[in-house]
C-alpha positions as CSV (number, residue, x, y, z in Angstrom):
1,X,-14.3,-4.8,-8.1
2,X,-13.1,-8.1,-6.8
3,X,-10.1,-10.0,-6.3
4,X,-9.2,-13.8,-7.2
5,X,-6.0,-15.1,-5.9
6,X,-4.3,-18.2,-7.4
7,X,-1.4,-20.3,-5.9
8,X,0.2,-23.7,-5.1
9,X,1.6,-25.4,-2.0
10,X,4.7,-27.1,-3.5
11,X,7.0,-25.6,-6.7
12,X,4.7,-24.3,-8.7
13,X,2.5,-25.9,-11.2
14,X,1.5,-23.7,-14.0
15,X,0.1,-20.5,-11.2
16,X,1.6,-17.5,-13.6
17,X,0.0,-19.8,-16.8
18,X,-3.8,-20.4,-14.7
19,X,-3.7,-16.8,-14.2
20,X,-3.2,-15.6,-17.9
21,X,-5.6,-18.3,-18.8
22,X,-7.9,-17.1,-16.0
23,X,-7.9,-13.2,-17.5
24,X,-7.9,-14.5,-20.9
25,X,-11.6,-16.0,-20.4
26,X,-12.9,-13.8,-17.9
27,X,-16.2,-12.6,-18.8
28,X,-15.4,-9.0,-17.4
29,X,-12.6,-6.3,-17.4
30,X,-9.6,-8.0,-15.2
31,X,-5.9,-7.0,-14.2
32,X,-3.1,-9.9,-13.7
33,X,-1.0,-9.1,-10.4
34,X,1.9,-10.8,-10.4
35,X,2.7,-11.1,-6.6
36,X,5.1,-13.3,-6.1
37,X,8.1,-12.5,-4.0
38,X,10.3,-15.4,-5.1
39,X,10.4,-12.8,-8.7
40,X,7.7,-12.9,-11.7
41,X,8.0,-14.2,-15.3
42,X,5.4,-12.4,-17.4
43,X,8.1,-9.9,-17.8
44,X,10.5,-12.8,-18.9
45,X,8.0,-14.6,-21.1
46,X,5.9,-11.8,-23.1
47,X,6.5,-9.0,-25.1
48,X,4.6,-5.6,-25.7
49,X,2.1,-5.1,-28.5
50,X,4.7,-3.8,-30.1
51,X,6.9,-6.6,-29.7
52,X,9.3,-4.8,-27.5
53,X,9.8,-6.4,-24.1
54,X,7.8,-5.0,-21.0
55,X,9.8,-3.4,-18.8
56,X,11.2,-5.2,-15.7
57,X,11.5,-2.2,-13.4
58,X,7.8,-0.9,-13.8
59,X,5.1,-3.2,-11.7
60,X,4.7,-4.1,-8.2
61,X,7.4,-2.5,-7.2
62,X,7.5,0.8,-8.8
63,X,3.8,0.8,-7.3
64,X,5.2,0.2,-3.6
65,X,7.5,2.9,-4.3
66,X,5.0,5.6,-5.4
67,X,2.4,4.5,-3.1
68,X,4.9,4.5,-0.1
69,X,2.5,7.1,1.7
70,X,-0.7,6.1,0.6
71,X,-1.8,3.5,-1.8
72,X,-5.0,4.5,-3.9
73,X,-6.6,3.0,-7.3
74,X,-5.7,5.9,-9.4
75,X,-2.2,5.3,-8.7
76,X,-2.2,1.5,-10.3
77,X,-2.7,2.7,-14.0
78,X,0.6,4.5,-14.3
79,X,2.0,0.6,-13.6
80,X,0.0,-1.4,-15.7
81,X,1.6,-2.9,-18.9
82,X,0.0,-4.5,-21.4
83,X,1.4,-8.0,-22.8
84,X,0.9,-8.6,-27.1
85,X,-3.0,-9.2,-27.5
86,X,-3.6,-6.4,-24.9
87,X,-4.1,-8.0,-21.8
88,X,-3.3,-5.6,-18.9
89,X,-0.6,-6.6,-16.0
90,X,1.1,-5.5,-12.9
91,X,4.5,-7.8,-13.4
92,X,6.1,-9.1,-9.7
93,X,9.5,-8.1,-8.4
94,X,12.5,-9.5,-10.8
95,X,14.0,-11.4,-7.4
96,X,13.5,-12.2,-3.9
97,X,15.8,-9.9,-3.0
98,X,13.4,-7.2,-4.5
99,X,10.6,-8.6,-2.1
100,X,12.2,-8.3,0.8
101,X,11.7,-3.9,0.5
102,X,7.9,-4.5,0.4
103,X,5.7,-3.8,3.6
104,X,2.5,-3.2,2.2
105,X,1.0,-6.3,1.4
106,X,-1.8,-5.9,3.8
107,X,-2.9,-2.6,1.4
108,X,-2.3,-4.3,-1.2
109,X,-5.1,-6.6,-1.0
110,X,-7.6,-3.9,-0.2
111,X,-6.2,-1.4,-3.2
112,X,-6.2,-4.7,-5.9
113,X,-9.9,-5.9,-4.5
114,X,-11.2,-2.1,-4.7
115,X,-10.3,-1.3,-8.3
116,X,-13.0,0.4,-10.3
117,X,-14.7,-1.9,-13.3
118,X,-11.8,-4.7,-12.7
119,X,-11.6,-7.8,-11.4
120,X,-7.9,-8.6,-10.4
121,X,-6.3,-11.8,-10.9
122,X,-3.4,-12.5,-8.4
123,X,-0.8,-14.9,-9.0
124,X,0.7,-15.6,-5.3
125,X,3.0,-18.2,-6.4
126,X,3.7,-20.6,-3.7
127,X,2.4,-19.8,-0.6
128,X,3.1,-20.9,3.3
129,X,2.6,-20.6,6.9
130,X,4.5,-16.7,6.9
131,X,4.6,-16.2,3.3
132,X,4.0,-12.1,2.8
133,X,1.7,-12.5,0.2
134,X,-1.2,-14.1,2.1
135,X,-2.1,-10.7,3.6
136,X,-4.1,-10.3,0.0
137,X,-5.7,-13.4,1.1
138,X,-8.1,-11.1,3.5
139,X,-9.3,-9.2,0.3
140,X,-9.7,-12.0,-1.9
141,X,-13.2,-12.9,-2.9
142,X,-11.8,-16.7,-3.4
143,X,-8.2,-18.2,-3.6
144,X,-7.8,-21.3,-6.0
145,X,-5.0,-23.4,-5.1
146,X,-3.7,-25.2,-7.9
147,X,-1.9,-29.2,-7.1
148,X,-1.3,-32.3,-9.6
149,X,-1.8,-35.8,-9.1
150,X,1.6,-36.6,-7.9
151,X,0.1,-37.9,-4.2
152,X,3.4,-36.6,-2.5
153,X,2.1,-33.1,-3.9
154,X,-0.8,-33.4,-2.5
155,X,0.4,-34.5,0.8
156,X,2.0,-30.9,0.9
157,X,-0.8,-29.4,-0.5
158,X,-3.1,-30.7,3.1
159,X,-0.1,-30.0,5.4
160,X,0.7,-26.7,3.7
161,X,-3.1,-26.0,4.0
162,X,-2.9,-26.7,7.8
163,X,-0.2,-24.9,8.2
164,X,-2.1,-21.3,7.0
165,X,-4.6,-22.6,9.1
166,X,-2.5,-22.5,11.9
167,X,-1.2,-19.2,11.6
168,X,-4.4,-17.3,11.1
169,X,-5.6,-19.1,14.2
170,X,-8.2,-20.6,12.2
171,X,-10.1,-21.1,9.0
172,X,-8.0,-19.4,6.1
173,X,-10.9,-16.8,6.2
174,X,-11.7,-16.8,2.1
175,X,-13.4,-19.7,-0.1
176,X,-11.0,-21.8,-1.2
177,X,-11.0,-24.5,-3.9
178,X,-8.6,-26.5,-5.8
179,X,-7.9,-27.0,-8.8
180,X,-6.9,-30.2,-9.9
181,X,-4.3,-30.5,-12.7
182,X,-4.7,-33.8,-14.5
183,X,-5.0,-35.2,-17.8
184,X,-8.1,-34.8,-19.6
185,X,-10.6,-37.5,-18.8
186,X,-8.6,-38.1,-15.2
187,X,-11.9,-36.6,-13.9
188,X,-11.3,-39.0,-10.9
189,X,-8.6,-37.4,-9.5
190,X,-10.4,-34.4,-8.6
191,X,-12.7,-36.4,-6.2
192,X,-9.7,-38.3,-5.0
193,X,-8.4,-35.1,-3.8
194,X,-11.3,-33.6,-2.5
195,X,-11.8,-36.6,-0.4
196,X,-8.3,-36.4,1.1
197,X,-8.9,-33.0,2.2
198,X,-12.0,-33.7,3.4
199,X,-10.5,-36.4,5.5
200,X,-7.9,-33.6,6.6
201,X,-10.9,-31.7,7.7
202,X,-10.2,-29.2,5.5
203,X,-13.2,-27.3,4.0
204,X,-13.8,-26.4,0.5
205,X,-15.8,-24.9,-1.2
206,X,-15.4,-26.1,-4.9
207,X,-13.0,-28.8,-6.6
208,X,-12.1,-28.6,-10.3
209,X,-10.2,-30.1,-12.8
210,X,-8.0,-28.5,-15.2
211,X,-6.6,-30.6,-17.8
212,X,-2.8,-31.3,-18.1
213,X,-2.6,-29.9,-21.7
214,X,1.3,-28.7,-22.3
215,X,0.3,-27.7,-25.7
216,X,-2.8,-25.7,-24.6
217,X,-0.5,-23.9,-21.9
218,X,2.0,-22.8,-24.5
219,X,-0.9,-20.3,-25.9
220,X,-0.2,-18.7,-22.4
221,X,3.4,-18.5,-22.8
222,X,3.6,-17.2,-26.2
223,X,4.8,-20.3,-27.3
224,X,2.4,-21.5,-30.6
225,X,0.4,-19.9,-33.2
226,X,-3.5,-21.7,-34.0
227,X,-6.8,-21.8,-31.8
228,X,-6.6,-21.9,-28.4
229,X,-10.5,-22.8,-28.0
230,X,-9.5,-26.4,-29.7
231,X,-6.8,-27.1,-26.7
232,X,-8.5,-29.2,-23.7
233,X,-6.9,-26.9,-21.2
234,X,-9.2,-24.5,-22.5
235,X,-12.1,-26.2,-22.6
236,X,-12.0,-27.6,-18.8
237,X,-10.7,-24.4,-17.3
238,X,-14.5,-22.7,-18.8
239,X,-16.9,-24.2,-16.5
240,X,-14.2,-23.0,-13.2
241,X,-13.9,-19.4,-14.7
242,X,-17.7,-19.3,-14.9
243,X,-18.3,-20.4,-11.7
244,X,-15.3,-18.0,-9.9
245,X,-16.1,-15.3,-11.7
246,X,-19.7,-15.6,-10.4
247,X,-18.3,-16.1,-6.5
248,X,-16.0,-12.6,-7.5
249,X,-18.7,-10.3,-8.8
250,X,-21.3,-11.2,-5.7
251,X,-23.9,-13.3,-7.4
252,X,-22.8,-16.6,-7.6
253,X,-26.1,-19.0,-6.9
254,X,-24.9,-22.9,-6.8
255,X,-26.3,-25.1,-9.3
256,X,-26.6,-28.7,-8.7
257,X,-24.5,-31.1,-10.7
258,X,-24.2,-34.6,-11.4
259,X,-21.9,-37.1,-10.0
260,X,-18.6,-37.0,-12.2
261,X,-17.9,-40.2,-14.3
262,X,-15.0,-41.9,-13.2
263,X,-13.9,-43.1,-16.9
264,X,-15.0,-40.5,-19.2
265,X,-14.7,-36.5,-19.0
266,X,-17.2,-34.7,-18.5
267,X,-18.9,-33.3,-21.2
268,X,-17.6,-29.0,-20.9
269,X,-20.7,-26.9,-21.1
270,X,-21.2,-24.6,-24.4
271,X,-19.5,-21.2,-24.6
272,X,-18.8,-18.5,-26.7
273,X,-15.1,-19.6,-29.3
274,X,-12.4,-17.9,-28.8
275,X,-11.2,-16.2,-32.1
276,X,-7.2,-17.6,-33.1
277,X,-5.4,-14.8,-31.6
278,X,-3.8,-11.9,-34.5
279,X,-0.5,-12.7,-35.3
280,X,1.3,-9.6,-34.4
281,X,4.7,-8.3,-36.1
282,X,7.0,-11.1,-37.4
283,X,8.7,-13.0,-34.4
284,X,6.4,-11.4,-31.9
285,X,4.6,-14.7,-30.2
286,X,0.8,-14.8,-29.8
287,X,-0.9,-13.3,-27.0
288,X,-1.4,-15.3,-23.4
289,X,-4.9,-14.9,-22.9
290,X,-5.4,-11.3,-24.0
291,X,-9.2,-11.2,-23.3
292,X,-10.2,-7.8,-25.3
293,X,-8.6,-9.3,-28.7
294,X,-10.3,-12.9,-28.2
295,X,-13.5,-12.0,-27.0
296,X,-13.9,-13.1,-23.4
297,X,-13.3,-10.3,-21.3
298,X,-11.0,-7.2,-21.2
């Protein structure tokens, strides 16, 4: 159906956490690619439904592999896993080292934006001027690069920006936006950012914030049992799932909104809870953002 890509310009600030949140609220079946050649941790991080961990050599690469002639959507099931709470994956390559046998990126990006009912989330991890993985950016319906308020960070994330630029010969050739990870009513620092990449001449087309929430991302790494609905990482990243989700399936009309406080956050519109996620077998931790069990997706 579509695909969403999702990275950073410098280390990486929560890009393999935004995606599991991203599939856990997406309002339609979706598939979380981990394509990142520097090696993936949803392996490393989440168990099975059964509680078993997934396993590391079935994913992206074992795809390559049995696609080496031809790469095709019916081939991707047979290296899908799914993570506790039933959210389905393709995990990355356990090491760079691993990367360094793949050639197809370029089909990737067409076989992950053609899959049939599903939206794919890609995490790219951090990504560069000759990074592999931005041949998936041709395929991507929009790529959401992700960048706190630590100015130096943003500094890379302009130059780093530029620098893609540069290399396609051009505009990046896909929608891009930022999101903007900062505490909960920074609301200014997303327009301080937009501005300085504005001033970089550097086109967006949206600006978001997603609240610094460490104990809202732990949901996403399997880390605490409750209600992820209450956390505000939750709450802010609603309103930018709505709005990329819209951009992904085709039909996303623009809605005017209103200048962004500079003091308070911003009220989050309404949306359906999320129900606490089930608490599995004993020791098993609760799911990242598995969207069939909580209600916001598949």
């Amino acid at each position: 159906m579509g695909l969403l890509a999702i990275a950073s310009a410098k280390g990486s600030p929560g890009v393999t956490t935004a995606a599991a949140l991203f599939a856990a609220l997406w309002p339609r079946p979706s598939l979380v690619v981990e394509a990142d050649p520097s090696g993936g941790d949803i392996a490393l991080r989440l168990p099975g439904p059964d509680g078993q961990p997934l396993d590391p050599q079935v994913g992206l690469l074992s795809l390559v592999a049995a696609g080496r002639r031809s790469l095709y959507p019916q081939l991707v099931q047979h290296h899908v896993q799914q993570v506790v709470g039933g959210q389905d994956v393709v995990c990355g390559v356990t090491s760079p080292e691993q990367a360094a046998g793949l050639n197809q990126w370029p089909q990737l990006g067409g076989l992950f934006a053609e899959l049939p009912g599903v939206d794919t989330i890609a995490d790219l991890g951090r990504i560069g001027a000759t990074t592999p993985q931005n041949a998936l950016l041709a395929n991507a319906s929009s790529l959401l690069m992700l960048v706190d308020t630590v100015p130096s960070n943003v500094v890379h994330l302009r130059e780093r920006l530029r620098r893609v630029e540069e290399s396609s010969g051009g505009p990046i050739g896909v929608p891009l936006h930022v999101a903007v990870v900062a505490a909960p009513k920074r609301t200014r620092a997303v327009r301080e950012v937009h501005e300085a990449l504005e001033r970089a001449e550097i086109e967006l087309a949206g600006a978001h914030h997603l609240a610094f929430d460490p104990t809202g991302a732990r949901f996403f790494l399997g880390q605490v049992v409750g209600n992820p609905d209450r956390t505000a990482l939750v709450r802010s990243a609603r309103p930018v799932v709505e709005e990329l989700a819209q951009r992904t399936s085709g039909y996303y009309v623009p809605a005017a909104a209103p200048e962004p406080d500079e003091t308070t956050e911003q009220p989050v519109p309404e949306a359906a809870s999320i129900p606490p996620p089930p608490t599995g077998p004993p020791g098993v931790p609760p799911p990242p953002g598995a969207s069939q069990t909580w209600g916001a997706g598949s």
